[in-house]
N, C-alpha and C positions, 0 to 999 in steps of 0.2 A: 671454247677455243675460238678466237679470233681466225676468220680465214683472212688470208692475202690474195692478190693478182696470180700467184705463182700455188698455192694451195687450191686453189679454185678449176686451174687452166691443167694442175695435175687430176686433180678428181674427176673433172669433164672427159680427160682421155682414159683414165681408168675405169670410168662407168661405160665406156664404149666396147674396152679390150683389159681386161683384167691380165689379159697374156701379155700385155706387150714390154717387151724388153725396155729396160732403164735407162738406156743407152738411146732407144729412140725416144723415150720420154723426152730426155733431156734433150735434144735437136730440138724435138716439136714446141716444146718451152723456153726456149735458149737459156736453159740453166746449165750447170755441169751436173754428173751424174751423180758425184757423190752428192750434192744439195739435194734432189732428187731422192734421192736413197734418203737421206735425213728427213725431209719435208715425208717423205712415206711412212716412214717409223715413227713420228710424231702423228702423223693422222691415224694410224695406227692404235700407239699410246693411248692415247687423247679419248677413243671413243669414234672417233668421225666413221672411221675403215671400218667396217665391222667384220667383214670375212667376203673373200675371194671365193665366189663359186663359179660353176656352169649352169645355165638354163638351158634346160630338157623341156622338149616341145611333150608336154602331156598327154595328148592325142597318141600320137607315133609310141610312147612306150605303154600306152593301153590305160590310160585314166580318162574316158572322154566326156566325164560325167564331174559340171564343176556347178558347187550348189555354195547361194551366201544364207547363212543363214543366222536370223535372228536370236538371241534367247534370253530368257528371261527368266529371273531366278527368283524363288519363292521368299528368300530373305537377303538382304545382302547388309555386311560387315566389312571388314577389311579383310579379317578371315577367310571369310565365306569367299570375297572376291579372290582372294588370293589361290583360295583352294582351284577353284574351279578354271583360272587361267594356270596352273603347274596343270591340271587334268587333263588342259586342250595340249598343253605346250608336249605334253606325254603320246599324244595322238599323232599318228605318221600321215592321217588321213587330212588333217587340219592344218592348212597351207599359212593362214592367216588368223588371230586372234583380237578383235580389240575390243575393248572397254567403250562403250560411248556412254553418249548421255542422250533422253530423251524418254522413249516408252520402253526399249528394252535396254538390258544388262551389259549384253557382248555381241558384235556381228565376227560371223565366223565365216570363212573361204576352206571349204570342202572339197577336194576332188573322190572321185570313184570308178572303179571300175565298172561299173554297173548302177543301176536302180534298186537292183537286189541288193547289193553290197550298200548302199547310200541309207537304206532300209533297215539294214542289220546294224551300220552305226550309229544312229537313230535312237535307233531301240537301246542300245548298248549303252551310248555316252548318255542324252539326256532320258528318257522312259526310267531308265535304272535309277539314274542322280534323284532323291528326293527332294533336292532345294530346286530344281528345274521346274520351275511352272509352267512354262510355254514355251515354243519354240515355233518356228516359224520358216519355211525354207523356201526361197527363189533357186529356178534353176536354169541356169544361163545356155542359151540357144544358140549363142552366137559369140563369138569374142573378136570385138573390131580392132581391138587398139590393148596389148598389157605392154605397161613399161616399166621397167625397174630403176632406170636412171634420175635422181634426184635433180629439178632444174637449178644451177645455181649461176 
């Protein structure tokens, strides 16, 4: 999908406030609301919007344990790759999933409640997985900067 001036300057204030009324949309954009309502349904449609959440500070509800981690699988196919991201996407613990390329398979974004609990899925998702050959985990000390807002 082709974006426009008016696509764009809507996205920008929805990546800010998901909440905000249509009605102030359309001021902030000098559109009317109902183009506004259209232009949303369409990025919507399209793919762009993917879904309207809240971000919960994870500390405050008790995850303050965020690990990225490596992994690396003992064969890989389309199959096999497919298998193992439905496996993470199945996992409540795994914030983040992706594919790269390089010396491993998949870097994964982990939270936990703990070291014990970080331990037990571990053991659980890869130790268990036999096409898992390695895995590898960083575990973050400090978080200076997350942002969800795509620059456009």
């Amino acid at each position: 999908m082709e974006l426009d001036r008016l696509d764009i300057q809507i996205l920008n204030l929805l990546q800010e406030d998901a909440t905000m009324p249509l009605r102030r949309i359309a001021e902030q954009v000098h559109a009317s609301a109902a183009t506004c309502q259209r232009r949303i349904a369409q990025l919507r449609a399209s793919g762009v919007l993917v879904k309207e959440v809240a971000l919960v500070d994870r500390v405050r509800v008790g995850r303050p344990l965020t690990a990225f981690v490596t992994v690396q699988l003992e064969q890989q196919n389309t199959s096999l790759l497919k298998m193992f991201e439905s496996l993470m996407r199945a996992e409540p613990d795994v914030m983040a999933c992706y594919e790269v390329a390089g010396e491993f398979d998949f870097m994964l974004v982990v939270t936990a409640v703990s070291m014990e609990a970080f331990q037990a899925f571990t053991r659980r998702v890869f130790t268990s997985n036999n096409n898992v050959s390695n895995y590898k985990s960083l575990l973050a000390m400090n978080c200076a900067k997350f942002e969800t807002k795509v620059p456009l």
